[in-house]
C-alpha positions in Angstrom: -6.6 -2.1 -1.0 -9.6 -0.8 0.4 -9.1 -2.5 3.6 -8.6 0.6 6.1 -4.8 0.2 6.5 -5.1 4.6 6.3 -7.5 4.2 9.1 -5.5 2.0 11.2 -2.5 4.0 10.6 -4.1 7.1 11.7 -5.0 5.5 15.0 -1.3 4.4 15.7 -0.1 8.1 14.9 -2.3 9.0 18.0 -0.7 6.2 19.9 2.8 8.2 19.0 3.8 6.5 15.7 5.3 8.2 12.7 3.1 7.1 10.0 4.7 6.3 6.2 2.4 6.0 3.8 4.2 4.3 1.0 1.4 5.4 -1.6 2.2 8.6 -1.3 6.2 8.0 -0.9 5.9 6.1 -4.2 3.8 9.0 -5.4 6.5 11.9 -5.1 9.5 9.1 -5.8 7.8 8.5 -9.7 7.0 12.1 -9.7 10.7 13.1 -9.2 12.5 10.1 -10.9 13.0 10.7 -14.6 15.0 6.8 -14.8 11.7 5.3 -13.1 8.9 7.2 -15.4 11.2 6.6 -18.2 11.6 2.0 -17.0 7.1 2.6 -17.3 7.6 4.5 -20.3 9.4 1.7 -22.1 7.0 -1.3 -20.6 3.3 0.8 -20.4 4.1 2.8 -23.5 4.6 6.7 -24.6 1.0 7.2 -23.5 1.7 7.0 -19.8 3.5 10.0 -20.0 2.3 14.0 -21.2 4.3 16.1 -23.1 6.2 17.8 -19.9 6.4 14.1 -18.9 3.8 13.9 -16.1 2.7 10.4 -15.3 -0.7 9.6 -16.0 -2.0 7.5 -13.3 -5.1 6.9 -15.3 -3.6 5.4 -18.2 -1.3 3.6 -16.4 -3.7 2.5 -13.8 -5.8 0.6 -16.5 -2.5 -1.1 -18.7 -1.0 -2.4 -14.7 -4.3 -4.0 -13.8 -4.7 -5.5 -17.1 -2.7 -8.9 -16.9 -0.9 -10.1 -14.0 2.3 -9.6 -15.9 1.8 -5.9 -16.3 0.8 -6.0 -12.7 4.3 -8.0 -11.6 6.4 -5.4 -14.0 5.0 -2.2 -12.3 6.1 -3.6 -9.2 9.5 -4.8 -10.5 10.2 -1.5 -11.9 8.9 1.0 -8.9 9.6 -1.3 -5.7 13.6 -0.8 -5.5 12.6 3.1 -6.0 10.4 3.1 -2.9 12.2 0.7 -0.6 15.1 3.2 -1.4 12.9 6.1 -0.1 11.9 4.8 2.8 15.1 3.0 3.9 16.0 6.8 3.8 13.2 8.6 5.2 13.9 5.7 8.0 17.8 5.2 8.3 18.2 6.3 11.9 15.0 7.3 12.7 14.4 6.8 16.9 10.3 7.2 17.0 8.2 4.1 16.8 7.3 3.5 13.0 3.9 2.1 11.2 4.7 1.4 7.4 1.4 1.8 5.5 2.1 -0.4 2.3 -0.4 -2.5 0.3 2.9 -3.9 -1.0 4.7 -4.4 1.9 6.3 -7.7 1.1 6.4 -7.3 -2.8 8.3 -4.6 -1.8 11.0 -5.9 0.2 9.4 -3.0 3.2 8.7 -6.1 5.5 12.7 -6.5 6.0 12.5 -3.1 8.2 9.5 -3.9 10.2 9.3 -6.0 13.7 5.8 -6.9 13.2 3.5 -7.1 10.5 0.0 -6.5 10.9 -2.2 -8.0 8.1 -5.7 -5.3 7.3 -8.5 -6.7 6.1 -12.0 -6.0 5.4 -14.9 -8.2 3.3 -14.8 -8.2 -0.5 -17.9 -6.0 -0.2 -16.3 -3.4 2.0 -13.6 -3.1 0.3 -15.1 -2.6 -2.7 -17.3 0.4 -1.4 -14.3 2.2 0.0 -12.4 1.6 -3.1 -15.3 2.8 -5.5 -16.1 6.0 -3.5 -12.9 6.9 -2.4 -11.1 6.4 -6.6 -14.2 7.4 -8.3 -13.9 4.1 -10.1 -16.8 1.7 -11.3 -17.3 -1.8 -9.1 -16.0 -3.7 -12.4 -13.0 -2.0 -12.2 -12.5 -2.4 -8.4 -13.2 -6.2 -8.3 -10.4 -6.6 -10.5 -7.5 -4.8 -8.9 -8.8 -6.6 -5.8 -8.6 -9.9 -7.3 -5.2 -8.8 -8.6 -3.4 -9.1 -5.1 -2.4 -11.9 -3.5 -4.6 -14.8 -1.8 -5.5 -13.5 2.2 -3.9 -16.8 3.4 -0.5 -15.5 2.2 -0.7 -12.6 4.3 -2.3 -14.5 7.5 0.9 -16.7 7.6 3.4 -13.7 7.2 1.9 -11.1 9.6 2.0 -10.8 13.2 -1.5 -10.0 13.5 -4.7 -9.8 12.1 -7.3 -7.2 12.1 -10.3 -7.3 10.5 -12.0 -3.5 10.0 -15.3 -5.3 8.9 -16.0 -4.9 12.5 -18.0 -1.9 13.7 -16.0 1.1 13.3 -16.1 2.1 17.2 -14.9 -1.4 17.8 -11.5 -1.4 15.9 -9.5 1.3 17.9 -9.9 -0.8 21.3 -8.6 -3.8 18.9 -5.7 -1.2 18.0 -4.9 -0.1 21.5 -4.9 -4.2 22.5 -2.6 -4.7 19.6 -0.3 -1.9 20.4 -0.4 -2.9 24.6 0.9 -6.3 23.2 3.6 -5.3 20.5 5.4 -2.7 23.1 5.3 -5.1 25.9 7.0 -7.9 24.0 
C-alpha cells in the first residue's frame, strides 16, 4: 500500500507486459456480484450498502481497518471472488503478465505467478502517497499500513526486492535489470 507497485507496473507495461491491477479487478467483481456485496452485507452491516445496493467504500473502508478480524473477513469473503477473476482474465492468456496485488498471497494470486517481486517504500513515503492519493488523514493511513503483514514475510516469499524510496529516475534502470534477469532465467 502506498509502496509504488502502480508505478512499477506501469514501467513493465512499457517493457511489453499486460498489467492486472487486482484493485480495480476486485473493484468491478464487488460491483457486479450481488452474493459477494450481500457475504459484506451480513459481516460489515446494512450500512455498507445504499438503497440501489451500491457499496460504500467509505463505510466499509473504516469497519475493515478497524480490528484485524474485520480485516481477515474482508479478505476471506472477496479473495475467492478475485482469484476467480483473474484466473479468468488469465486462463490462456500468451503475453507476459505483471499481477499488481497488495494481496497477492492472501489471495492465493501468487499460485499463477513465476516470480514475485516484493514493492516497498519507507513508512514515510508510503504514508505521503497514501494520504494524497485517498484524501485520507495520516491517522488513518498509519493504521491500514500497520494492518498488513510484517516486510520480513514478504522478503522471504518474493523473488526480488525493490525498494522505490530510491530516487525516482533511479528505479526504471532497477526495473529494466530486474526484467533482463527474469526473461533470461
Amino acid at each position: 500500500m502506498g509502496a509504488g507497485k502502480s508505478f512499477i507496473s506501469r514501467i513493465f507495461k512499457e517493457y511489453g507486459y499486460v498489467h492486472f491491477d487486482v484493485d480495480k479487478i476486485a473493484k468491478n467483481v464487488i460491483d457486479k456480484s450481488l452474493e459477494c456485496k450481500y457475504e459484506l452485507k451480513d459481516f460489515f452491516g446494512e450500512d455498507i450498502l445504499d438503497g440501489n445496493l451500491n457499496l460504500n467504500r467509505e463505510i466499509l473502508g473504516l469497519k475493515a481497518f478497524d480490528s484485524a478480524k474485520n480485516l481477515l473477513e474482508l479478505g476471506r469473503i472477496v479473495n475467492s471472488y478475485i482469484k476467480s477473476e483473474v484466473e479468468r482474465l488469465i486462463f490462456n492468456m500468451e503475453n507476459k503478465i505483471v499481477i499488481d496485488a497488495a494481496t497477492l498471497f492472501k489471495s492465493g494470486l501468487n499460485e499463477f505467478c513465476r516470480y514475485k517481486i516484493y514493492v516497498t517504500a519507507s513508512l514515510d513515503i508510503r504514508c505521503k502517497r497514501i494520504s494524497e492519493r485517498d484524501k485520507i488523514s495520516k491517522e488513518v493511513v498509519i493504521k491500514r499500513v500497520l494492518a498488513q503483514r510484517e516486510e520480513i514475510f514478504f522478503k522471504e516469499k518474493c523473488d526480488f526486492i525493490l525498494d522505490t524510496s530510491l530516487e525516482e529516475e533511479k528505479v526504471p534502470k532497477k526495473i529494466s535489470e530486474m526484467i533482463i534477469q527474469i526473461e533470461s532465467i
